[in-house]
C-alpha positions, 0 to 999 in steps of 0.5 A: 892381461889386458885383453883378458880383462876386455873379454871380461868385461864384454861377456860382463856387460851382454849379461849384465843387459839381460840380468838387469832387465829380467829381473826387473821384469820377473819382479815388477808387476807389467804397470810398474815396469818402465818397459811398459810404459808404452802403454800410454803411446800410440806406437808406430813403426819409427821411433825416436829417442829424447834429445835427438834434435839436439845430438851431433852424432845422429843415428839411424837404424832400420831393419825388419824383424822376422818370425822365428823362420827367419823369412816372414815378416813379424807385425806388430811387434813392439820394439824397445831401446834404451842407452847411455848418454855420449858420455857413456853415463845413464841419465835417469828420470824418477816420477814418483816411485818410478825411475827409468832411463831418459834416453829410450823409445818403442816403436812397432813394427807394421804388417813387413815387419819394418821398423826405424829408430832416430837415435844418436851414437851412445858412448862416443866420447868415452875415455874408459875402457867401456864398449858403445852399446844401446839395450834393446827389448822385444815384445811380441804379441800375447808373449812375454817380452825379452832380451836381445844381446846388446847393439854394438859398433863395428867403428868402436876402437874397444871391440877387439878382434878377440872379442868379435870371434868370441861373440862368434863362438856364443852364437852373437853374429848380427848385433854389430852395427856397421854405420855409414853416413849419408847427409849428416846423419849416421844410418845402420841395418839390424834385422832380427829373428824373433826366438824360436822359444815359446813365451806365451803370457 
């Protein structure tokens, strides 16, 4: 029953990401939307989340996004994240009308495709049976953006095997991170291949 409950809740969860942004997206004009508050940054292909400094457990995560081929390099795609505290809980910041996610950041790729965030392990210190995850949003040029499926931690004690196979069996195969710890900080790869569909604006 257990594990019913877990498959559940993760199927609940890669869902959840993409219901919850695209119907702010489908109902938010692009100014209102706190995805596009880019807007007023200058962007470039290292991003790094509030906080940071302050983190014990820092992560970095590379990797290249490619056009739907799956070998050329995308440039100029803009990236977002945004997740939880270590605590597992969504600190939110409200400016006006407007309320959003505290621990989020964009970046855009350069003319490889290559991109990096300074993040830290979301989620880490939880004692619910809850999965470590950060959102992730894409965004290419003249194209709307959408949702990718939620990073997960290959380290993460809740991700179970029937999980894992499950995610298989949906086609979810490269969105678990694999962390290695190289001088004090956490570093993982996640390469992404852009979707085939088209989503002109």
């Amino acid at each position: 029953m257990r594990t019913f409950s877990f498959i559940l809740y993760l199927g609940l969860l890669l869902s959840f990401n993409s219901t919850l942004l695209a119907q702010d997206i489908a109902s938010s004009v692009n100014s209102k939307n706190p995805f596009y508050d880019y807007a007023n940054k200058t962007l470039s292909n290292i991003g790094t989340i509030p906080d940071y400094d302050t983190k014990e457990d820092k992560l970095k995560i590379t990797g290249t996004i490619y056009l739907s081929d799956g070998v050329t390099p995308a440039k100029d795609v803009i990236l977002y994240i945004e997740q939880p505290n270590e605590r597992g809980s969504y600190e939110m910041v409200k400016e006006g009308k407007k309320r959003y996610v505290h621990h989020r950041t964009w970046i855009k790729t350069n003319k490889n495709g290559q991109y990096t965030f300074y993040t830290f392990v979301p989620g880490k210190r939880l004692s619910q049976r809850k999965l470590m995850h950060i959102h992730p949003v894409v965004k290419e040029p003249n194209k709307k953006e959408y949702v990718l499926p939620v990073y997960l931690f290959d380290d993460d004690p809740k991700l179970s095997k029937i999980c894992r196979k499950r995610m298989v069996k949906q086609g979810i195969t490269n969105n678990i991170l694999k962390l290695e710890e190289k001088k004090g900080v956490f570093v993982a790869k996640r390469d992404i291949i852009l979707s085939q569909t088209e989503n002109t604006l």
